[in-house]
N, C-alpha and C positions, 0 to 999 in steps of 0.2 A: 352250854354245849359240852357234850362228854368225847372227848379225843379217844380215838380207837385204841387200845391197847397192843402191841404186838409180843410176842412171848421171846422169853433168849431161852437158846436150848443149851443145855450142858450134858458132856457128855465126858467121858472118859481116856479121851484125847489118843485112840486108838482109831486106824483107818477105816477099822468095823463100826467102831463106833461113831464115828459120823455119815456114813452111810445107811444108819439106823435113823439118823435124823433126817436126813432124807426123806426115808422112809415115811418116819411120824409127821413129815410137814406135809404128806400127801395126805396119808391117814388123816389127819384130823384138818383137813384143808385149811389150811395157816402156812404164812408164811415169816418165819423168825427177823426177826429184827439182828439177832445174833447168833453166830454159833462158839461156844468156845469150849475149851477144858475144864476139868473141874480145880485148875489150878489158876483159871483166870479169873477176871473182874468182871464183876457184870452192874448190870446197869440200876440201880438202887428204885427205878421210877417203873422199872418192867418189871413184868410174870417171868420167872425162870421155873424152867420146866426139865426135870431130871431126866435123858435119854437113857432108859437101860439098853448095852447090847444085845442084841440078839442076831443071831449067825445068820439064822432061815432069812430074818428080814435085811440085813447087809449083802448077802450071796443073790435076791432076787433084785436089789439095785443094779449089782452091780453085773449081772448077770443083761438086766436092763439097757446100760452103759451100750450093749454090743448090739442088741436087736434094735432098739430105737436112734441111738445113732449110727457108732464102728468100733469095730474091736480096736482100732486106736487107740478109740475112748478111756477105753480099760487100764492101757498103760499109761495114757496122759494123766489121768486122774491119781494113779499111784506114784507118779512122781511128782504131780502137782502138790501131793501131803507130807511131799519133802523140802518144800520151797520155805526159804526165811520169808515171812511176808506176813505183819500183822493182823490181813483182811483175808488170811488165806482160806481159812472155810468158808466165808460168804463172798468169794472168789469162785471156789468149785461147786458152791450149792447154786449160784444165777447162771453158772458153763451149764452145770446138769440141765436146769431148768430150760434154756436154752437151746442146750442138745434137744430136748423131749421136742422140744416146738421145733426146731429145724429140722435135725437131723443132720447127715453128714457136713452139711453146707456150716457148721458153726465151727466146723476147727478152721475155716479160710476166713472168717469173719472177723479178721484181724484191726481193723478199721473199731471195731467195739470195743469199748474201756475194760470191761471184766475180761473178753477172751484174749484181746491185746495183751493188758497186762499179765494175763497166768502165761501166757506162752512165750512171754520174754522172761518170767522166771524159771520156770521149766528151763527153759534154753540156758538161762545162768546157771542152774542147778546140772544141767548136764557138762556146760564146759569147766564147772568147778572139780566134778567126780572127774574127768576125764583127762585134770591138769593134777589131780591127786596121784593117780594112777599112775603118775614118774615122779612125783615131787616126796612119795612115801619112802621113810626113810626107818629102818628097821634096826635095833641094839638088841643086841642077847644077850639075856640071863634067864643062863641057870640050862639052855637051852632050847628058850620058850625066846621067839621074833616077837619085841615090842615096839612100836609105834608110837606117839600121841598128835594129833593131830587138833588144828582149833575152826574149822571150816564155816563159810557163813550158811549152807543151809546143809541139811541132815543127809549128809553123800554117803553116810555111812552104808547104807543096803544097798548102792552101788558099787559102792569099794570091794564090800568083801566078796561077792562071788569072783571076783577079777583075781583076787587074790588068792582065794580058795582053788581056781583053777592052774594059777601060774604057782603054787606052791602045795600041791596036795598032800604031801606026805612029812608036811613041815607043822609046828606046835607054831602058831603067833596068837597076837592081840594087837587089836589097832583100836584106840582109845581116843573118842570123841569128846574132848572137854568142853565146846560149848555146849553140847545136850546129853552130854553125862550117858554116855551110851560107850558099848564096847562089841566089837565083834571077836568073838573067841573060834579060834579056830583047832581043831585038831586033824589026826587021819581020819576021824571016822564022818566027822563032821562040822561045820560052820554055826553058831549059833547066836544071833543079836541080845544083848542084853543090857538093862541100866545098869549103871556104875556110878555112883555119886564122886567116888573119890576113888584115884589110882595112885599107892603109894608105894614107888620101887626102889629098890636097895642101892647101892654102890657099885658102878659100874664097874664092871674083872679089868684088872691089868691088859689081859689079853686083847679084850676089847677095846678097851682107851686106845690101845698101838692101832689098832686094825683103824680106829676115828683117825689118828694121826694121820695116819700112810693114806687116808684117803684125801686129806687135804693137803700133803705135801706134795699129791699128784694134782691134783686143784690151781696149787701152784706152780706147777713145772711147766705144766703146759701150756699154763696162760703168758698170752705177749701184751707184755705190761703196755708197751706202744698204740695197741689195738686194746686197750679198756673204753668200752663204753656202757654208765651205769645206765644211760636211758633205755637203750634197746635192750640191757639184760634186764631191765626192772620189765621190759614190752613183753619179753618171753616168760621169764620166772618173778612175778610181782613180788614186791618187797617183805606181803604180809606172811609168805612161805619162808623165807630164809631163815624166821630159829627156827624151822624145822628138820633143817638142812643139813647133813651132818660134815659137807663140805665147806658150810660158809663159816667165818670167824664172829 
């Protein structure tokens, strides 16, 4: 007896580029066993199959996204390719498949394991960007606002237009160390880019004081009587604080 083979698709771990797979699993009526990057693992006992890019076939997917489900869809899926979650393409390729077959009725179809679970990452991924957006804490040099932050999923393309709009006429960089990404900003424009390694000089005297006076007001205001670390860890979770340029 010959077991059916299923193929893993590899692809270039671009949101085109899995939308290309997509594509190629209609195309060639299959459906992947896996979908991953060309930096992951795959499975020694399957057919891997190399997904080129291509725009024209990613733009009618996703194009797809709006006419066969809703233009929800569109956004749900682009922030879904922001989620930490190791199953996350073959999370958003069984929603798709699902969207095709239901249509609108699959973003309430909460009760099912794949749309359940992307939409409680989604949802973690939006209140992570949304606890960043005050928790970002910016040093100067040279007079370029840098950043580094360490997040559990890629908030990055959330963060920066927030920031790009609350500081348009400012130079920063907010620097994502778990996925080595960086959003660079100037006046003319915002631009996402890889960053393996961010490596900055010695903070200016000027600066240090400015860190200082920030936490001597940290301290002033707080009534030691009234510390409580449980509700502050409820509000500002512990794994922010070296970020913080208030905390010790």
């Amino acid at each position: 007896m010959t077991l059916e083979r299923r193929p893993v698709y590899l692809y270039d771990g671009t949101l085109e580029g899995f939308l290309c797979c997509v594509y190629e699993s209609y195309a060639r009526k299959e459906i992947p066993c896996e979908i991953t990057s060309e930096n992951g693992q795959t499975l020694l006992a399957e057919d891997a199959s190399w997904i080129i890019t291509d725009w024209d076939h990613a733009q009618k997917v996703y194009v797809s996204l709006d006419r066969k489900i809703t233009m929800e869809a569109q956004d749900f899926i682009r922030k879904a390719f922001l989620i930490d979650d190791p199953d996350r393409e073959m999370l958003m390729y069984r929603f798709i498949r699902m969207g095709y077959r239901y249509g609108r009725r699959v973003m309430d179809m909460l009760t099912d394991d794949t749309v359940g679970r992307l939409i409680r990452a989604v949802r973690g991924l939006e209140r992570e960007a949304h606890s960043y957006m005050g928790f970002v804490r910016f040093t100067v040099y040279d007079q370029v606002m840098v950043s580094c932050i360490r997040p559990k999923n890629r908030v990055l393309p959330l963060l920066a237009p927030h920031f790009e709009d609350r500081f348009p006429e400012e130079s920063f960089l907010i620097y994502d160390r778990t996925y080595r990404m960086a959003a660079v900003h100037k006046p003319e424009g915002t631009v996402l880019t890889s960053l393996d390694k961010l490596v900055l000089p010695p903070i200016e005297d000027s600066e240090r004081a400015y860190h200082e006076l920030w936490r001597c007001f940290q301290r002033t205001i707080a009534i030691e009587s009234r510390t409580n670390p449980r509700c502050q860890m409820n509000h500002m979770p512990k794994r922010y604080w070296e970020e913080l340029t208030e905390m010790p």
